[in-house]
C-alpha positions as MATLAB code, in Angstrom:
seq = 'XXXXXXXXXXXXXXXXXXXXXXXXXXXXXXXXXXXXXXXXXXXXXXXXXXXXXXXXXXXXXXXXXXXXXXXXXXXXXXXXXXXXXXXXXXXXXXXX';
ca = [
       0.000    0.000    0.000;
       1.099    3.154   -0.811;
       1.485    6.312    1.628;
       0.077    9.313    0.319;
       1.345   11.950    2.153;
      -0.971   14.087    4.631;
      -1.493   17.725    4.120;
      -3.228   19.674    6.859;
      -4.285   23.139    6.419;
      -5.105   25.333    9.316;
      -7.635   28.124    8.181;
      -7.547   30.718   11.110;
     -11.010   33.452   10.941;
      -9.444   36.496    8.612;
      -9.073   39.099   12.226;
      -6.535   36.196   13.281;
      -4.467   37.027   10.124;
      -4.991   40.607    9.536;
      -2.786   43.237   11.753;
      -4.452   46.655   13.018;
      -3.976   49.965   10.261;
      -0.797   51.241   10.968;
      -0.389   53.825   13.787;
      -4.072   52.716   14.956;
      -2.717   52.575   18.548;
      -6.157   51.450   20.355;
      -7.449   49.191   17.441;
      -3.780   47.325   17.671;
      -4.403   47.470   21.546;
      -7.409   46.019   21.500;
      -6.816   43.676   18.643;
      -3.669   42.616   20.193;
      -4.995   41.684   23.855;
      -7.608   39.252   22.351;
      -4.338   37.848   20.867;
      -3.717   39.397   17.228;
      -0.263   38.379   16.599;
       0.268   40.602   13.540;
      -1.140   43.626   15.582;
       0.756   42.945   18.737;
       3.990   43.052   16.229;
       2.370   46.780   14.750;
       2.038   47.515   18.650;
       5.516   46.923   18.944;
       6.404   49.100   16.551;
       4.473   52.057   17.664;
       5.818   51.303   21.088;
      10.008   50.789   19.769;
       9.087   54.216   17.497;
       7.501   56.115   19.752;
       4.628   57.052   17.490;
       1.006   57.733   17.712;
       1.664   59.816   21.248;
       3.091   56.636   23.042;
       6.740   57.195   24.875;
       9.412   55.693   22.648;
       9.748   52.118   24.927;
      12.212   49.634   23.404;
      11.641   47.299   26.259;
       7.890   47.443   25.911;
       8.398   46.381   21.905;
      10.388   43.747   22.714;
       7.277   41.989   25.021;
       4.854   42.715   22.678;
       7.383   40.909   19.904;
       8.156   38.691   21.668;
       4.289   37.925   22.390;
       4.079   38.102   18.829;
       6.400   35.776   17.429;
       5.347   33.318   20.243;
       1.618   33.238   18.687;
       3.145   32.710   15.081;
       3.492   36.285   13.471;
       7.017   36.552   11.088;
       7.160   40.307   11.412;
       6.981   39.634   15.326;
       9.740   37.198   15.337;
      11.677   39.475   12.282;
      11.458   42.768   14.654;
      12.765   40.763   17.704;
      15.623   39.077   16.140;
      16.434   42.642   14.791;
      16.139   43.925   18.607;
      18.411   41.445   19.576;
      20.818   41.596   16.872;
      20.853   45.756   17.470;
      21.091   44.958   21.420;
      17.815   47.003   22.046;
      15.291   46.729   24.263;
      16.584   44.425   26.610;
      19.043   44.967   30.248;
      21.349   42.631   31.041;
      23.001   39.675   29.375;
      21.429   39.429   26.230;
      19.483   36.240   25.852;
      20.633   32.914   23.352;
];
């Protein structure tokens, strides 16, 4: 017997997927604590900017990254590797 390989797709509802407009800081707030990966990662970057009349915060970015990346968004994971890589964000000995 042959073995046909298995193929599972995960379809998530679209507000899963899509992030918050950019700059939106209480849509990307909102969206991101009922867990919006893509707009905690948009968060982070109004938080690591300092834009939309939020204090600049690098440390606050790099939780809501982190956060991010955890729940599966690239741009999460891309922005905190970039944090890391720039030595941003964090105190102390930089995590491996």
């Amino acid at each position: 017997m042959a073995m046909v390989p298995f193929l599972a797709v995960i379809i998530a509802p679209a507000w899963v997927a899509a992030g918050c407009p950019a700059g939106d800081l209480a849509g990307c707030r909102a969206q991101c604590e009922k867990g919006n990966a893509e707009s905690c990662a948009s968060l982070g970057s109004i938080y690591r900017e300092g834009t939309s009349g939020v204090a600049r915060d690098e440390a606050r970015a790099v939780e809501l990254y982190r956060n991010a990346c955890t729940h599966g968004s690239r741009e999460g994971c891309a922005n905190l590797r970039r944090m890391y890589r720039e030595g941003r964000g964090f105190s102390g000995k930089r995590p491996r």
